[in-house]
C-alpha positions as CSV (number, residue, x, y, z in Angstrom):
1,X,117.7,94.2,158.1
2,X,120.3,91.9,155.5
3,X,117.4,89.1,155.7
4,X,114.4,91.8,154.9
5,X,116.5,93.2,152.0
6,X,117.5,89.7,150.7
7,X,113.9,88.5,151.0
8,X,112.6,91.5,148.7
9,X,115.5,91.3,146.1
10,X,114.4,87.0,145.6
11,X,111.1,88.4,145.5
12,X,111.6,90.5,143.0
13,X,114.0,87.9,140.8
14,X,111.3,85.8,141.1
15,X,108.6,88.2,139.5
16,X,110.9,89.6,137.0
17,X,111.3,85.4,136.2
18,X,107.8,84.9,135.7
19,X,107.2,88.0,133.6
20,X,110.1,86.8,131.3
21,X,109.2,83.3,130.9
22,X,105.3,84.9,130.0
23,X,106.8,87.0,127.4
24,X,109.0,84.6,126.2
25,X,106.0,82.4,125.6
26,X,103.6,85.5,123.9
27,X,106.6,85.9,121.9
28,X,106.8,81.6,120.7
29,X,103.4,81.7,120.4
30,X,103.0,84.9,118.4
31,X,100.7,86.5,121.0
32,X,100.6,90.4,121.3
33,X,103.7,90.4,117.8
34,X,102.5,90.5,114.2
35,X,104.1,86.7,114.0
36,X,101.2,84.4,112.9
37,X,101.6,81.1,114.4
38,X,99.8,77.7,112.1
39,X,99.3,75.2,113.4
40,X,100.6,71.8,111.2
41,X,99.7,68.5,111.6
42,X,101.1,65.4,109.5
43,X,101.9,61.6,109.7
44,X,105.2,61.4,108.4
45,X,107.3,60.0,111.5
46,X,109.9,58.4,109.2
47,X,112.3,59.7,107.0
48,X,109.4,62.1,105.1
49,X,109.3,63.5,108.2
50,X,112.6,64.9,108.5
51,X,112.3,65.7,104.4
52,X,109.0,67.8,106.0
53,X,110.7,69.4,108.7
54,X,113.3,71.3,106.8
55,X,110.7,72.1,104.5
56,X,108.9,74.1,107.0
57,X,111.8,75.5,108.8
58,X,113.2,77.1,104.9
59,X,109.6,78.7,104.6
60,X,109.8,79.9,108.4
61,X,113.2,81.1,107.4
62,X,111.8,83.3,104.0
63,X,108.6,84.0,105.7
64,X,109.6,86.2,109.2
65,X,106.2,87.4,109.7
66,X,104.6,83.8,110.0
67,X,105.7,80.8,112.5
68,X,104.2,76.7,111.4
69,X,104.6,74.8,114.2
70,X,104.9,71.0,112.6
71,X,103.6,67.9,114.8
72,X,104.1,64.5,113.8
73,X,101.8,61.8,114.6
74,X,101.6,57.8,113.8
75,X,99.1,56.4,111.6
76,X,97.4,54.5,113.7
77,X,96.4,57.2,115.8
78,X,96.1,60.0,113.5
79,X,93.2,60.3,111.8
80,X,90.8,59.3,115.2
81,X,93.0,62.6,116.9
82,X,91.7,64.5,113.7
83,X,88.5,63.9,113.7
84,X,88.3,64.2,117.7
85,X,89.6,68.0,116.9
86,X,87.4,68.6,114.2
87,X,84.3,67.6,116.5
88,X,86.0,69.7,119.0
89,X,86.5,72.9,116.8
90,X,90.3,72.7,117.6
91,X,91.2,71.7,113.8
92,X,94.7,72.6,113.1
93,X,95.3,75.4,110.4
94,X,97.4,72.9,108.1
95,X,96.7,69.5,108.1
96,X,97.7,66.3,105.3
97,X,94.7,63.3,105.0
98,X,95.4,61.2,101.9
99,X,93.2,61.5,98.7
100,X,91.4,57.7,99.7
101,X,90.1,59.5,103.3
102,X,88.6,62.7,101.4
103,X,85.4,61.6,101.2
104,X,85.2,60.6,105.1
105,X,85.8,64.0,105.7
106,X,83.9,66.1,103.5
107,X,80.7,63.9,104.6
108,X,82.2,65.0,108.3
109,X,81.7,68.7,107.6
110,X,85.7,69.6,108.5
111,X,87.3,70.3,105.1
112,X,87.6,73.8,103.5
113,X,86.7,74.1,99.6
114,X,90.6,75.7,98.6
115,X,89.1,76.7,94.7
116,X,89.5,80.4,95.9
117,X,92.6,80.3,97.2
118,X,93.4,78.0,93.9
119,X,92.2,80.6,92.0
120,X,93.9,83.8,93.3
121,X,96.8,85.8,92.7
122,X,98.5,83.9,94.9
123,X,97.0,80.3,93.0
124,X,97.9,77.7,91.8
125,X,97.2,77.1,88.0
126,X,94.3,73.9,88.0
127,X,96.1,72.3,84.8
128,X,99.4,72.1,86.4
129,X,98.2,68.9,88.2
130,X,97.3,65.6,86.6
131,X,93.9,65.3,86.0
132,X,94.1,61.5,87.9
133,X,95.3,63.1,90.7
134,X,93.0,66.4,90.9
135,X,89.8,64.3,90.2
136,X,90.9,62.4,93.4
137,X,89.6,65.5,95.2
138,X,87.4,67.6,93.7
139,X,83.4,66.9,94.6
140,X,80.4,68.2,93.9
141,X,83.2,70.9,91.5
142,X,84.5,71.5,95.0
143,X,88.3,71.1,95.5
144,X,89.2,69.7,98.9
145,X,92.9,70.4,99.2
146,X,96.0,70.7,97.6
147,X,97.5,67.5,96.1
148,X,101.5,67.1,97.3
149,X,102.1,63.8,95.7
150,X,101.3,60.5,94.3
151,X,102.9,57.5,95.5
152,X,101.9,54.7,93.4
153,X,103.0,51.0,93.5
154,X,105.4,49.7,91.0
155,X,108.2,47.1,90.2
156,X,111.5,46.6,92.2
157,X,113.5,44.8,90.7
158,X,117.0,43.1,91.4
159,X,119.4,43.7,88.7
160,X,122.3,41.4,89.3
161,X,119.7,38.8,90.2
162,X,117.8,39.5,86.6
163,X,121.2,39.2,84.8
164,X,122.1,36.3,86.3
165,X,119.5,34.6,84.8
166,X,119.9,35.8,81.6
167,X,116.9,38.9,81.2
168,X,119.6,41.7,79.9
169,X,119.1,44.2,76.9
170,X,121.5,44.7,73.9
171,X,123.6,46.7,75.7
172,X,123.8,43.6,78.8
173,X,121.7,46.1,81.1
174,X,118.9,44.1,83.5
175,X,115.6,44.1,81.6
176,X,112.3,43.9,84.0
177,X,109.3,42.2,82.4
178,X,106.4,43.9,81.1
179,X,104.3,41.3,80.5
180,X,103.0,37.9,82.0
181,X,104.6,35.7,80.0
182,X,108.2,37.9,80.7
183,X,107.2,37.9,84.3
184,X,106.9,34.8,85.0
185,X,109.4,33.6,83.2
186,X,112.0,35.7,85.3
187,X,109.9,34.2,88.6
188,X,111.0,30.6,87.4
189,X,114.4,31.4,86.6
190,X,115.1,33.0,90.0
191,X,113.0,30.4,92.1
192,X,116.5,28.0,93.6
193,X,117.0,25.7,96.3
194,X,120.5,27.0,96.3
195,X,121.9,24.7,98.8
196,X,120.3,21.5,98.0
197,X,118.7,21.0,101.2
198,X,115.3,20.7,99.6
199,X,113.9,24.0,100.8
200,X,113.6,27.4,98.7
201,X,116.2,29.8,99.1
202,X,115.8,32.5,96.1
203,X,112.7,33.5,95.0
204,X,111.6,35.0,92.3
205,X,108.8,37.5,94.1
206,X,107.6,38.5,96.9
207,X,103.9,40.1,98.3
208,X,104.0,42.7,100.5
209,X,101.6,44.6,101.3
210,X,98.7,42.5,99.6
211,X,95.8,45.1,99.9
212,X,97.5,47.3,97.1
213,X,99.4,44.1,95.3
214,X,95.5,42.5,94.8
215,X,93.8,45.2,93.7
216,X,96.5,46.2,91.5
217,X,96.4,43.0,89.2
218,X,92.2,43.3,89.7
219,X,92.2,46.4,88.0
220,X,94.8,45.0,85.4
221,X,92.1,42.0,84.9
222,X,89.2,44.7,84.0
223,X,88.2,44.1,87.7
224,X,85.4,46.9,89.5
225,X,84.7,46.9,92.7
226,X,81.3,48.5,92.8
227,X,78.2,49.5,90.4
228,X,78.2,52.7,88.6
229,X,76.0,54.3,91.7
230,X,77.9,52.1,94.3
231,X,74.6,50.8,95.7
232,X,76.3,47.2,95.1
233,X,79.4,45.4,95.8
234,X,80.9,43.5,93.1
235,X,83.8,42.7,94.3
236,X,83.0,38.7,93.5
237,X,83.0,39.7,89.3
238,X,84.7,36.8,87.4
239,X,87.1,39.4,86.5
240,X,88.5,39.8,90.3
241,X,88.2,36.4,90.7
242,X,91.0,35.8,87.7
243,X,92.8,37.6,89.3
244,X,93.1,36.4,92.8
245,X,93.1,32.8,91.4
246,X,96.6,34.0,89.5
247,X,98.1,35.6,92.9
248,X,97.1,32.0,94.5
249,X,99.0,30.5,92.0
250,X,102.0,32.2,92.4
251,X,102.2,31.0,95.7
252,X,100.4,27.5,95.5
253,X,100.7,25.8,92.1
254,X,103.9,27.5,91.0
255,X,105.6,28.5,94.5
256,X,107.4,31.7,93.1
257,X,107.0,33.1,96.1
258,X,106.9,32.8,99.9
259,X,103.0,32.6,101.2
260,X,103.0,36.0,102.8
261,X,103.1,36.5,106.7
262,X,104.9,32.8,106.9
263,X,108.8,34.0,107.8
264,X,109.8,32.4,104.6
265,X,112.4,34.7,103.3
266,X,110.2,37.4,104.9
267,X,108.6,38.4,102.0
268,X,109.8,42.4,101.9
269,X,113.0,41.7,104.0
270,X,114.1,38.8,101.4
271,X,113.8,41.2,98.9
272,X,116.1,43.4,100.5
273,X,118.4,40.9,101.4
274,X,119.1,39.8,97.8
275,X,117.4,36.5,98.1
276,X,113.9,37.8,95.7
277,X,114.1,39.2,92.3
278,X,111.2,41.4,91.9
279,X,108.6,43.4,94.6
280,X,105.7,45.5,93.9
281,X,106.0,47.6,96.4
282,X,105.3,51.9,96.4
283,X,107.7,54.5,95.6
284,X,108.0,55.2,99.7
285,X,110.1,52.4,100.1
286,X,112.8,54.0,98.3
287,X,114.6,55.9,100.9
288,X,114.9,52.5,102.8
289,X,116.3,50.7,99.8
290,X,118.5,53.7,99.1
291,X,120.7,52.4,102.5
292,X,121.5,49.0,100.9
293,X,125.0,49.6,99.0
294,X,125.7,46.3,98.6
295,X,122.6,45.7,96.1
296,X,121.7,46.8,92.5
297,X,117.9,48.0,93.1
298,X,115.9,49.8,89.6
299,X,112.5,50.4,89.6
300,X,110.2,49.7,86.3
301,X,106.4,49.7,85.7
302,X,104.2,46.9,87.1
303,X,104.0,44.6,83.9
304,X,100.6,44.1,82.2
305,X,99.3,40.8,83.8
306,X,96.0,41.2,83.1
307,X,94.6,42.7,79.6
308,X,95.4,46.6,80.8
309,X,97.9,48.5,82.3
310,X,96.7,49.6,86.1
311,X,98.8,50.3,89.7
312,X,97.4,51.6,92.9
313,X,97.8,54.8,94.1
314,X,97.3,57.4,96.8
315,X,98.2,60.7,97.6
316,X,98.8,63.0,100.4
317,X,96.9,65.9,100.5
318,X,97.0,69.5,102.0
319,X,94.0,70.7,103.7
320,X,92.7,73.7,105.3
321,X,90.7,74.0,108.4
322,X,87.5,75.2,108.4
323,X,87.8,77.0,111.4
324,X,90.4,80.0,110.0
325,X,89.8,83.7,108.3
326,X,91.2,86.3,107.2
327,X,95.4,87.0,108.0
328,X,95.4,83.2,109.6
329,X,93.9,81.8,106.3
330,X,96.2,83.9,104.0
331,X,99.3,82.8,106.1
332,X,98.0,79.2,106.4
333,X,97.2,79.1,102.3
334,X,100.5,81.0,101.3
335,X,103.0,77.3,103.7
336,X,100.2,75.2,100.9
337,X,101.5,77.3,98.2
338,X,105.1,77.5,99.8
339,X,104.8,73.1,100.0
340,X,103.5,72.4,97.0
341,X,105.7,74.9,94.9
342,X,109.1,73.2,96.4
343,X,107.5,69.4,96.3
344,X,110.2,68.8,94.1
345,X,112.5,68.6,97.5
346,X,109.4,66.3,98.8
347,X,110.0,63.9,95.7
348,X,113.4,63.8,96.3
349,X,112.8,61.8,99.7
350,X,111.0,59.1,98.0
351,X,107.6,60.3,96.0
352,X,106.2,61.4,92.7
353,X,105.3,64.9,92.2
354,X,102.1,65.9,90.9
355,X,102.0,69.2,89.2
356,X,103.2,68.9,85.9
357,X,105.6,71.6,85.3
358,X,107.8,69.9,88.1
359,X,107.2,66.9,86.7
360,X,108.5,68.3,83.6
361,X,111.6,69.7,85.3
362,X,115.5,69.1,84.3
363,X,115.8,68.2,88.4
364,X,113.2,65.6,88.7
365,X,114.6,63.9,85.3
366,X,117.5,62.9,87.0
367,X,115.7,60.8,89.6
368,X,115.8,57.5,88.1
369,X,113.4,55.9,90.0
370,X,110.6,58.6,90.5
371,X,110.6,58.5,86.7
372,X,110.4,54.8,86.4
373,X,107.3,55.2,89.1
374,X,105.6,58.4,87.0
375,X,105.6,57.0,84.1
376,X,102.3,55.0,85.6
377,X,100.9,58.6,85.9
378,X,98.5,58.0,83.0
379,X,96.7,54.6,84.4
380,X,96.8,54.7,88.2
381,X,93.8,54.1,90.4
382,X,92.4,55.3,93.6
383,X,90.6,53.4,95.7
384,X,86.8,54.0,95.5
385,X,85.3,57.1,96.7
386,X,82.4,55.7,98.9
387,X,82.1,56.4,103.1
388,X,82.4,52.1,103.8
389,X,85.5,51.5,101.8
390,X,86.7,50.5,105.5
391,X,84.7,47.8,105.3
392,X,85.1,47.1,101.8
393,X,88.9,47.0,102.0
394,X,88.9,45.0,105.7
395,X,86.4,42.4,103.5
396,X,89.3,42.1,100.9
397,X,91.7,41.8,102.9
398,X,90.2,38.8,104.7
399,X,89.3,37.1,101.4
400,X,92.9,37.6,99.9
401,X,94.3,35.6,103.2
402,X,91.7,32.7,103.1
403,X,92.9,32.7,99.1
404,X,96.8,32.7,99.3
405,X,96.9,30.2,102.4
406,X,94.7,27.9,100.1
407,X,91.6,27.8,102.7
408,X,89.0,29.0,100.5
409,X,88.4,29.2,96.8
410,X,89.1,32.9,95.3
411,X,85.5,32.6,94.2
412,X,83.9,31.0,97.4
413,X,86.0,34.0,99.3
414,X,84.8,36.8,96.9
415,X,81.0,35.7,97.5
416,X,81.5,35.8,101.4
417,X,82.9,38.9,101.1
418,X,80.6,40.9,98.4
419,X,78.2,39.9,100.8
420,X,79.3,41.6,104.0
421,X,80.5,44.5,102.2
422,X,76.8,44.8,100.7
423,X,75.3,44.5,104.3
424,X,77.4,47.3,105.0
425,X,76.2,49.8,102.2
426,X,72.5,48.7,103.1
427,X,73.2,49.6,106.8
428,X,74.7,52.4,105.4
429,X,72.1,54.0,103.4
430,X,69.9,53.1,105.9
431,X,71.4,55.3,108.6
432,X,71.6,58.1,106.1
433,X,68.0,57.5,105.5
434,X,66.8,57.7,109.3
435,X,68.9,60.8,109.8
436,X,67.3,62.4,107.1
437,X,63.8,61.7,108.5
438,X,64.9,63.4,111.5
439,X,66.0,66.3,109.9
């Protein structure tokens, strides 16, 4: 009789167990409550991640009636997973692409116009963000998102090493160049074989991440990359190749700085190990360099190398799905609003705001090197807005390599590499054309 009794009071645990952990889980989830539950998906593993998580949990905290759920993925993987759930109609609510991958996924069909929402009660005023940065997704007078930042590239810059060698202001302060003939004149100073064995210990620069480095000084040149209708590459313009043939230099005629990817001084990490005066490198870097406390790092402008001030930039963006309505959208639209109002807290972690009342603001004036990197606000550049820039940029990439190491000619790599990029836009429009005849 004890055993039967036992028997039907574990039953009963048991059910009672199951029923809680089910209504714990309706409960999480927001199933059968008024608690909306958005979905959020980013790529900020590193530190901007963390920056991102106690954003979301502050606008859980002031928003009771709503849950975001924030997942983190890696780069490499990310935007093949987005697509896959676009295809799959299992889009996220919340979701960040940057502005250079917009047009890959408004020709995909899976972003939601937000010029509603913008223009609301609940909006956004339009000529609070910099026109640069807006125009970077808007088309067809549809906008695709909600702009969070900008993170350009600019100048690092080592002060005690720039003082050392004599480039200080009136006042004895480090003074960066701002044009060629400064800048390489603070390279040559701060290239040393400091211990006389016949190699280069100090340099004075670095590459790093060449992509954005190159097409910085291309732009600086007068460089384009493409025709006005982008049915041609011309990515092998005597402009471009000036200024490939000067980065080539740097590391072949003048040796100012390590030939990228070689171990010499490791390029990024020599910089941080006070052995390089001056990096271009992107305002994202700046919670890493933040950890050094045994070197003076400021932040400057890229200097005019070429005939016109230019630096690359990017932004992250944040996008709707177009899979939401009604209470889902409002919640989903009112964490944009929430994130972009309080990107200030963003900028703090290493990027430049882009609305310009924050920009304006008595908070973000006190970060020294945000400011330093806004201040390029005016002339930055996004990469082109065309569906192969994949190719174009792999094709670039390829060519700046075969340049640096000395292999190939800038020009000679320039021609090898319009031409594959202009296969590609042939096969492209192609395509495009044989699906319309289908159609």
């Amino acid at each position: 009789m004890m055993g039967k009794v036992k028997n039907i009071l574990l039953t009963l645990f048991a059910v009672i167990l199951v029923f809680g952990v089910l209504f714990s889980y309706r409960q999480t989830a927001g199933v059968g409550t008024n608690i909306i539950t958005i979905r959020y998906w980013n790529l900020f593993t590193g530190p901007d991640g963390r920056t991102m998580l106690e954003l979301v949990k502050r606008f859980n905290r002031e928003n009771p009636d709503v849950s975001v759920r924030m997942q983190r993925m890696k780069l490499m993987t990310y935007y093949n997973k987005l697509f896959v759930a676009g295809l799959g109609n299992r889009m996220p609510d919340v979701f960040v692409i940057h502005a250079s991958a917009v047009e890959r996924f408004v020709h995909a069909g899976i972003l939601r116009p937000v010029n509603t929402m913008l223009n609301s009660e609940n909006g956004i005023p339009l000529d609070d963000f910099s026109d640069r940065v807006i125009d970077a997704v808007i088309r067809d007078d549809q906008i695709f998102g909600v702009p969070l930042d900008t993170h350009m590239l600019g100048m690092y810059y080592n002060e005690q090493l720039l003082k050392e060698s004599g480039f200080v202001d009136s006042e004895g302060n480090a003074r960066p160049p701002k044009t060629r003939e400064e800048f390489m004149a603070v390279l040559a100073k701060n290239t040393k074989d400091v211990d006389g064995d016949g190699r280069c210990d100090n340099w004075g620069f670095t590459f790093t991440w060449l992509r954005t480095n190159i097409v910085s000084l291309m732009w600086q040149f007068g460089g384009r990359f493409f025709n006005d209708d982008f049915t041609e590459c011309t990515l092998n313009s005597p402009e471009n190749v000036a200024a490939l043939e000067f980065c080539a230099d740097i590391v072949n005629k003048y040796q100012y700085s390590p030939l990228p990817g070689t171990g010499q001084s490791e390029g990024w990490i020599g910089f941080r190990q006070g052995r390089i005066a001056i990096a271009f490198e992107g305002i994202y870097m700046l919670p890493e360099l933040e950890k050094l406390e045994t070197l003076d790092i400021s932040a400057a402008p890229l200097p005019v190398i070429g005939n016109k001030p230019a630096t690359w930039a990017d932004s992250h963006v944040l996008c709707l799905s177009q899979e939401i309505e009604g209470k889902r959208l409002e919640a989903a639209w009112r964490f944009v609003k929430f994130i972009s109002d309080n990107s200030l807290d963003w900028a703090a972690g290493g990027q430049v705001p882009v609305r310009k009342s924050l920009l304006n603001s008595e908070r973000f004036s006190s970060m020294a090197i945000q400011n330093a990197f806004a201040r390029q606000l005016p002339y930055i550049q996004y990469m082109p807005r065309v569906p192969f820039i994949g190719e174009f940029c792999g094709e670039l990439d390829i060519a700046t390599e075969k340049t640096l190491r000395g292999s190939m000619s800038a020009q000679e790599a320039l021609d090898i590499a319009t031409k594959r990029v202009n296969k590609a836009i042939k096969r492209y429009h192609c395509e495009n054309k044989q699906d319309a005849d289908e159609k």
